[in-house]
N, C-alpha and C positions, 0 to 999 in steps of 0.2 A: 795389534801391530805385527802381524805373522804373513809370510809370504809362502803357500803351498811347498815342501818340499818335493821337486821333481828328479826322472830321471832320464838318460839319456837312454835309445836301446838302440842297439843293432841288430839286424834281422840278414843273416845270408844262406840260401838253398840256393834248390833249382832252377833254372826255370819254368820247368813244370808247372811247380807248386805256387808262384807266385799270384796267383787270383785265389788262390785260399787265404794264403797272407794275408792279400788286402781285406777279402772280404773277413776276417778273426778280428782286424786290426780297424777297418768302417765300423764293424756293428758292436764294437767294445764301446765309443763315442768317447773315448780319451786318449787319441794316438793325434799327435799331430806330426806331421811327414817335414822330416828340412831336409838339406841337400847334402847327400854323398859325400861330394866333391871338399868342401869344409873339415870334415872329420879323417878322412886321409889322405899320410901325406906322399904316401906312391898310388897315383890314381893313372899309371897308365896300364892301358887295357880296357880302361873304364868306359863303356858307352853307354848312354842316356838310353831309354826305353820310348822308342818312337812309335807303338801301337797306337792306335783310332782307339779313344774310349768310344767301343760299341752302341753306346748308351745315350748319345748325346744327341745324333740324331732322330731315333725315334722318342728321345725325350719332347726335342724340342717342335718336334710335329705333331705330338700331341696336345702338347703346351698349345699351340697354336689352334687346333682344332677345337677344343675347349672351350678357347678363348670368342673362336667366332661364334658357336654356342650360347654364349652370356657364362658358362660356366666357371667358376672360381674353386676350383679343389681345396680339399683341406688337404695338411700332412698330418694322417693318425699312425698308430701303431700298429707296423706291418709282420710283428714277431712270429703271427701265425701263420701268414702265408706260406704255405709250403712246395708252391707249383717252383719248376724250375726255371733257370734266365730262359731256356729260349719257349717253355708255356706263359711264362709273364710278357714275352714280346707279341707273343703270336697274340694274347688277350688282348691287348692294348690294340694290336690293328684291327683287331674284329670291331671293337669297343670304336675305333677310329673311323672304321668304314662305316660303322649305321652312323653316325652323329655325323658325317659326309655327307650320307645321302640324305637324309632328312634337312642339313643345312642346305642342300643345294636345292632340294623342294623349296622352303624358305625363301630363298633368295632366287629364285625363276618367278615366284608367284611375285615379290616385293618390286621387280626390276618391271613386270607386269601392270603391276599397280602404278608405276610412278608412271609406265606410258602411257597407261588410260587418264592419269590425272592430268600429262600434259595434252590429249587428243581433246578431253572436255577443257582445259583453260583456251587451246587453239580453236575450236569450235565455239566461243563463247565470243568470239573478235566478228562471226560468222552473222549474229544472232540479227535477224530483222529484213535480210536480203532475202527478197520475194526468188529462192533458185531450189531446184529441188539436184541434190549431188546426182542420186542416181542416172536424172536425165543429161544431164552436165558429161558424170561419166562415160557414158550408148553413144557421144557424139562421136562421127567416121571421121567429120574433117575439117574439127577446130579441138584444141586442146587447153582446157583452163588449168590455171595455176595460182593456186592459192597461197599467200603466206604475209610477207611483209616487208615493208620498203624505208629505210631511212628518213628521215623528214629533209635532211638536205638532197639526198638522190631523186628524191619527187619533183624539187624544184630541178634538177635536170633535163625533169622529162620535156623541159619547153623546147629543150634543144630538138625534139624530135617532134614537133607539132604536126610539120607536114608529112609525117608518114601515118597513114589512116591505121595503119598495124599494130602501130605502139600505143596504148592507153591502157591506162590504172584506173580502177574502180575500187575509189576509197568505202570499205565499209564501217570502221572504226577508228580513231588510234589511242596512242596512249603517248606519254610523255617523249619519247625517241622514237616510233616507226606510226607510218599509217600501214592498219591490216586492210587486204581487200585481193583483187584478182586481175590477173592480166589474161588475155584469149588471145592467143593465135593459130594463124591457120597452120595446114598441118604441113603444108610446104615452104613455109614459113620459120619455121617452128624452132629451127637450129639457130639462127640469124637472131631472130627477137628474142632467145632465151639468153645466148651471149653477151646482147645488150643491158638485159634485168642483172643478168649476172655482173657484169662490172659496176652495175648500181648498186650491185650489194644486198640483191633481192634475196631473201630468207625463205625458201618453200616448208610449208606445213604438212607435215603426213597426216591425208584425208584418209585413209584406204580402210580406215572402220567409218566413215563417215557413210550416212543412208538416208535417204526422205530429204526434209528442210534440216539446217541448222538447228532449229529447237528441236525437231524429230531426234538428230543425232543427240545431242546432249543429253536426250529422253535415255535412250539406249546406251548411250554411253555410261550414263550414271549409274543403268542396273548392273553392268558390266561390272561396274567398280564393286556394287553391293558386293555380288557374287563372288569376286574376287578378294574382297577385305572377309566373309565367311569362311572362303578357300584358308586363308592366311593364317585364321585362328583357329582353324583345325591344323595348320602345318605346327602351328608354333604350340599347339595342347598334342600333339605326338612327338614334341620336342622334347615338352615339358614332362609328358608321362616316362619318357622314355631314359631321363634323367632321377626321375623321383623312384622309379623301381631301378634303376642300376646303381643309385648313390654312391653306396655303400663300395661297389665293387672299382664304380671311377676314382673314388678318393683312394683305396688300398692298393690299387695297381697303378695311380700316379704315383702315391709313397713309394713304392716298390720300383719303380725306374727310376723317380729321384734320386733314391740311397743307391741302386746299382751303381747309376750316373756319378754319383757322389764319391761311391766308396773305390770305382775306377780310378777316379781321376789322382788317388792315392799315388799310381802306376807313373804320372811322372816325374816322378822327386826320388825311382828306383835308380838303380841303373846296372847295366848287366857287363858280367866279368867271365868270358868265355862261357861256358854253360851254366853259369850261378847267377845270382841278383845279388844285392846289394840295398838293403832299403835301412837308413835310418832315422830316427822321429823321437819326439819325446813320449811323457805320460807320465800321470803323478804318482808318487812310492808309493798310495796306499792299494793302486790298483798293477800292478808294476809284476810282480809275481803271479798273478793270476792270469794274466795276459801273456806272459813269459811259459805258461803252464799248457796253455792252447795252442801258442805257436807250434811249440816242440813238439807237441803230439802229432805233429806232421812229420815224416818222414823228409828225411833230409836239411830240414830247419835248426839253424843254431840262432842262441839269442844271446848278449852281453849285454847287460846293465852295469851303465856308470852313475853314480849321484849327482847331482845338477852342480855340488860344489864343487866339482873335480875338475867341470868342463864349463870354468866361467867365460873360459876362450872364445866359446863359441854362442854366449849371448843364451841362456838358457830361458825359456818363454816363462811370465810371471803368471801366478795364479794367485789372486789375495784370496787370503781368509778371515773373515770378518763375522764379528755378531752381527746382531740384526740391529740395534741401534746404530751400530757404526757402517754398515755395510754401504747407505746410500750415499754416504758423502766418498764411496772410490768414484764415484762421479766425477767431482772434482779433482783428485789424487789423478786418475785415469785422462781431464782436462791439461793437467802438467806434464805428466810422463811419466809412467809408472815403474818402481822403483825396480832398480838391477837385483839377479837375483840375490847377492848377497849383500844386500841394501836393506833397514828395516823399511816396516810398511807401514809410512806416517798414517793411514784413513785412520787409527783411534785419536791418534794427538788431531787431528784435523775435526775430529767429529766432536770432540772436548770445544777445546778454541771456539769453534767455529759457532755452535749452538750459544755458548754462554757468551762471548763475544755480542753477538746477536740481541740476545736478550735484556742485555745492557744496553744497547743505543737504540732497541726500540722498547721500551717496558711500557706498557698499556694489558692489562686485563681485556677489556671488551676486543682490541682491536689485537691480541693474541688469539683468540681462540678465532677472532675469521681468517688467521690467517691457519689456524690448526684443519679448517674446515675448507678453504679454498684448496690448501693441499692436500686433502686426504680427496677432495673430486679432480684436481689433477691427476692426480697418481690415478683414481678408480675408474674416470671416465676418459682423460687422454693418455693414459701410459708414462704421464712425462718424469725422467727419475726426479725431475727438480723437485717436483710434490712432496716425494718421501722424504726430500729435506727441512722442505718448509712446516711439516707440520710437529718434529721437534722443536727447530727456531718458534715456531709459534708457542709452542708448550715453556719456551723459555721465555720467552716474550710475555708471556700471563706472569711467570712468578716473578719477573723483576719489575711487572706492572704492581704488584701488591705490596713492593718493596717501597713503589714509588705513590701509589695510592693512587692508582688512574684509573679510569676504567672510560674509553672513550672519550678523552680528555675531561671529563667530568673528576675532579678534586677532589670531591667534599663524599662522594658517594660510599668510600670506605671506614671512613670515621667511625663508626658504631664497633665497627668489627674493631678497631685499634682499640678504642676505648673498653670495649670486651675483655679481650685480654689483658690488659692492663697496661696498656700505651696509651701516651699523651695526643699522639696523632701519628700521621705517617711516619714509618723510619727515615723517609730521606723526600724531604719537597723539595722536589729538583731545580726551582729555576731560586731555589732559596740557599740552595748546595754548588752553585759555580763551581767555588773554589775547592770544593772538598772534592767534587767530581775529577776536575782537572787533574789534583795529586794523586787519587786514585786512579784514576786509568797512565801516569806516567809510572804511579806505581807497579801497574799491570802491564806497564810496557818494559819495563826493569827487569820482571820475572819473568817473562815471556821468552824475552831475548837472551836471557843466564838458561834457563829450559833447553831453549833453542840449540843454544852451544853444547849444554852435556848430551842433548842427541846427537851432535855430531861427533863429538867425541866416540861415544857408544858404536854410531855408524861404522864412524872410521877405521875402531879398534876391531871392529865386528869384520871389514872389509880388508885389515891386515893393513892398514894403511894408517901406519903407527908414527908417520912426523906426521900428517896432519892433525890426527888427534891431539899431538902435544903443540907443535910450532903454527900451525893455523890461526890466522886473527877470531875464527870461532871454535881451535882448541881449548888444549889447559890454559897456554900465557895468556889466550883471551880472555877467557874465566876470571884467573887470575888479575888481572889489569881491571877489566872492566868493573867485577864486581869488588877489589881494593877500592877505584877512583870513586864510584857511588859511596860508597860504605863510609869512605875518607871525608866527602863535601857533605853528606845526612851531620855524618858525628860532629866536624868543623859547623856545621847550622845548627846545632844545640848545643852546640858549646863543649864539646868532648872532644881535646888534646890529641889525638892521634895520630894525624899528620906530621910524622917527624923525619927524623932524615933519614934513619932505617926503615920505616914503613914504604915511604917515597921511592927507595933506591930499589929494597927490594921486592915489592908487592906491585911497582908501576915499573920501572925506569927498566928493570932486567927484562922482564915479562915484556914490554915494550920493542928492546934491543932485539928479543928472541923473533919475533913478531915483524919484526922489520927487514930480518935474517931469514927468515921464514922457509922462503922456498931452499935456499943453502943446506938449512938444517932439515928438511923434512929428508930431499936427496940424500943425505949423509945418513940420516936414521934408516931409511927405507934399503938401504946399502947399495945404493948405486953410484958405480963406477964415475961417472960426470958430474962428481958435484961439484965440485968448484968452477967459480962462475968463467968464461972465457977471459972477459974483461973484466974487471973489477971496478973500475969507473964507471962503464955505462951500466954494471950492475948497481952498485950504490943510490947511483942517482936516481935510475929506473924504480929500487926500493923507496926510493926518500917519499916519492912522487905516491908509490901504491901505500904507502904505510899514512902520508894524510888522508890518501881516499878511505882509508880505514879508520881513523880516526872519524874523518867524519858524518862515517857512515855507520859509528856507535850513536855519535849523537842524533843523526836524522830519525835511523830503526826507534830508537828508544822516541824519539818527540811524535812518530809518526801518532805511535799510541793514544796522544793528546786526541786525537779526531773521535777517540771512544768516549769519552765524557761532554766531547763536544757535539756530535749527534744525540746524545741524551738532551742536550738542552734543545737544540733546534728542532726535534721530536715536539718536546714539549711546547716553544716557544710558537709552531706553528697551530696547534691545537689553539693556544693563547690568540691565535690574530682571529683564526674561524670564531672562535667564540664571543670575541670582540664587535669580529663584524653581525652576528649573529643578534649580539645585543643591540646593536643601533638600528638593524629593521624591524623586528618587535621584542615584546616581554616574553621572558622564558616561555614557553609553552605555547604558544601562538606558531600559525602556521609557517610562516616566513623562519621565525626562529630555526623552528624542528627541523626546516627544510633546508639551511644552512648550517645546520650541525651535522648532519648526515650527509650534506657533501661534501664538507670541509675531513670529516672521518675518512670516507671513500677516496678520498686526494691524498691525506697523508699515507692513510697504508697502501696507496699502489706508488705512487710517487717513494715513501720514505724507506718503503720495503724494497724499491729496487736499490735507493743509493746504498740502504746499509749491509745488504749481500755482495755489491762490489765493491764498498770499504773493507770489508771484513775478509773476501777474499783477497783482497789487493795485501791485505798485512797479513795473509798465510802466505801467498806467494813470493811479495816480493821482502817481507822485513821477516816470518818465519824460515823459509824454505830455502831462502839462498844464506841461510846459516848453515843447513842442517843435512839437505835434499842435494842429492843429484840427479835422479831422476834416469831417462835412455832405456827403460825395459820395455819388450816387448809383448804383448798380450800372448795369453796361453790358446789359443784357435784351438780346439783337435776337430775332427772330420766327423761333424754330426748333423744329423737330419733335423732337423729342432719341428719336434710333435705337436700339436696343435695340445 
């Protein structure tokens, strides 16, 4: 439960110097740059830094060119490079200009190829008409035209019967035009074309067309050979030309990226007559070392403040977590991650949240797939939810042997009980109702008293010392809450304790305080406005918040009941599969086996999903709004993230 100790820095020189700045302060990969403007409070003279990050357009033209390429860069590590910004620009347009020109071979030859496939589709409408182009083309003084004519513009043409000029010579069609040719003469030729033309006549580019129709198609089609040959020699000089420069595309993308990257540090500066002004955070263990390299610059001052100092200005969270705990800041991270001087629930969350789990799904067989479907989430899509599920899974196995399941199968662990010297399973669940139900309100009990001394803890931690005491989930909460339990268990076995001092003052004060609450937290905390303006609409306003609080002890605490109650409806569902299993055939029979292994496959996707957003539902809303505040904001700093 630890939140990275950070710190605040200020950076002021030159302006000279400030591109050494950025670049000490990029290639650390733990400066995150905030604004100026926030941290002081005479900022006049202050002007923001309006320079062109240099970098951005020849980034993004390369990015581009790449892209039309088929190429996909990696980002490796550019530590060695040692050419300077303007030999790494000049490389990148050289690198720019062949991959240019070879695309643009590509793509003359492909734009080629698509004409010759439309000149053979339009030659193919041609095919069977006894005409040979060439002689068609030598004619002095008629001019044919070849293409395509709507199917309703055809029936137009009757409109023009009587002129001997106008005729269509259908040679094919298709679903919407007939393809064929109109002739006319060549003094003619202006007149009848403006007529096809408002028919909406479509001309075909013949002008590779040679011989007859099947002649062209002949030649047409070697054309294309030729050309698809052309093509995969453009695209194996693309390809070579990428496989021996790899190396140096991917280093010098890295290498403008982080320029690009570690510029654009540049506008979150801002300049104060001939100085800068840049301030950002960075976490204390690297803090002095960074502090060590600025100032080796000439003209460079550095001030570090601790992140506790400057909770004013929202200081960026960084958790620290083990490895068991670390994949449920998932979740932590889903809410809002804690302020800096806020503890950092992901281990209480990664407690709860796995045994939580394990309890309202316990099955052995049907734990360990779910230990296995997570661990290829996490391996083959990335997803953080995997690395959660395959601890719930690991808990879900042992409170399956708790409960003796193993793929709703009952009777399978017996030997092992009898082994050790158990009569059968610890806890046959659909034979434990009752026991279940008290134990999980019992786990809701604890859960909720937990809840409270975190926030306590929080609060005291955050200086924020009436909540701690006067809060419905401070002390007199504590106090109330766990009295009235403690008072109605002892009053149910018959132990006296509820008497009129216990009442008055273990409930009734605790209660008064509690209902006073906001009064008394202002009055602890020592601010001047505590007393309320109005004292009527104050009271009543309390009357109203202090039953929502009363009965929002009893819902938190009942909600818990849904954890002994998923345990049964787990099992109870297992119970109907196998039911229905028995009435299509005898164990082991095909129908059986094939209705137990789908009734398995239904409860762990179906029961896995309810019981992750029960179990978050009672961290969020019956843990967290005890305990959590939540409002922080992630620790970003300005890094290249390497392949």
């Amino acid at each position: 439960m630890a939140v990275s100790p950070i710190k605040s820095i200020g950076i002021i020189g030159l302006r000279s110097e400030l591109e050494k700045v950025i670049d000490i302060c990029g290639s650390s990969g733990q400066f995150q740059p905030d604004d100026p403007l926030n941290f002081y409070s005479d900022t006049r003279g202050f002007m923001p830094v309006t320079d062109k990050n240099p970098y951005t357009d020849p980034l993004s033209e390369f990015t581009e060119t790449l892209s039309f390429a088929g190429i996909e860069p990696d980002i490796v590590d550019v530590s060695d490079v040692l050419d300077s910004n303007e030999q790494v620009l000049d490389r990148i347009e050289a690198m720019s200009h062949e991959l240019e020109r070879l695309i643009a071979d590509k793509a003359e030859l492909n734009q080629r190829i698509d004409q010759c496939k439309r000149s053979i589709e339009e030659a193919s409408h041609f095919v069977g008409m006894d005409m040979d182009f060439d002689k068609i083309f030598s004619c002095e003084f008629i001019k044919a035209n070849f293409g395509r004519l709507p199917h309703d513009s055809y029936k137009k043409l009757e409109n023009y019967r009587d002129d001997p000029y106008i005729s269509f010579f259908i040679c094919t069609e298709d679903e919407t035009h007939y393809w064929g040719v109109y002739v006319t003469p060549i003094d003619k030729r202006e007149d009848i074309d403006r007529i096809f033309s408002g028919l909406y006549f479509e001309h075909c580019d013949i002008d590779g067309f040679h011989g007859t129709p099947e002649q062209s198609m002949k030649i047409l089609g070697s054309h294309l050979d030729a050309l698809l040959k052309d093509l995969d020699v453009a695209q194996s000089k693309l390809d070579s030309y990428y496989k021996y420069n790899k190396t140096d595309i991917n280093r010098y993308f890295s290498k403008i990226s982080e320029l690009e990257l570690y510029s654009s540090i540049k506008k979150n500066a801002m300049y104060y007559h001939k100085s800068f002004i840049l301030v950002g955070w960075v976490p204390s263990s690297c803090a002095d070392e960074l502090v060590s390299k600025l100032e080796s610059i000439d003209s460079i001052e550095c001030s570090l403040t601790d992140g506790k100092d400057e909770l004013k200005h929202s200081p960026p969270i960084k958790l620290k977590n083990n490895l068991l705990s670390k994949p449920y800041e998932y979740f932590v991270d889903m809410y809002g991650l804690p302020c800096y001087n806020e503890p950092d629930p992901t281990f209480f969350v990664s407690l709860t949240f796995t045994i939580l789990f394990g309890i309202m799904f316990g099955d052995v067989g049907q734990g360990i797939v779910l230990i296995i479907a997570g661990y290829l989430m996490w391996k083959l899509k990335k997803m953080d939810i995997g690395k959660i599920l395959m601890p719930c899974g690991v808990s879900a196995t042992l409170f399956g042997f708790v409960y003796g399941s193993v793929f709703g199968f009952e009777d399978v662990l017996d030997p092992l009980y009898h082994a050790i010297g158990l009569s059968g399973k610890p806890v046959p669940v659909l034979e434990s109702a009752t026991m279940l139900v008290v134990v999980a309100a019992g786990i809701g009990v604890f859960l909720v008293l937990v809840a409270m001394l975190l926030n306590v803890y929080s609060s005291l931690k955050r200086r924020d010392f009436g909540r701690a005491i006067f809060h419905p989930s401070g002390i007199c909460g504590i106090i109330f809450y766990a009295s009235l339990v403690a008072g109605l268990l002892c009053t149910l076995f018959g132990i006296p304790v509820m008497n009129i001092w216990y009442v008055l003052f273990l409930i009734v004060v605790p209660l008064i305080f509690i209902y006073l609450n906001e009064m008394f937290t202002k009055l602890v905390n020592g601010e001047k406005n505590w007393k309320p303006e109005k004292w009527g609409e104050y009271l009543v306003q309390s009357f109203f918040e202090l039953f929502e609080t009363l009965l929002s002890y009893v819902t938190n605490t009942m909600s818990y009941l849904r954890i002994g109650t998923f345990a049964l409806v787990h099992a109870g569902m297992m119970l109907v599969f196998f039911t229905l299993a028995g009435l299509l055939g005898e164990p082991g029979s095909i129908p059986y086996i094939i209705m137990v292994v789908f009734g398995n496959a239904f409860v762990i996707v179906l029961e896995a999903t309810l019981v992750t957003i029960q179990v978050l539902r009672l961290e969020y809303y019956e843990l967290f709004s005890r305990y959590y505040i939540g409002g922080g904001r992630a620790f970003n700093p300005v890094r290249l993230n390497k392949k």
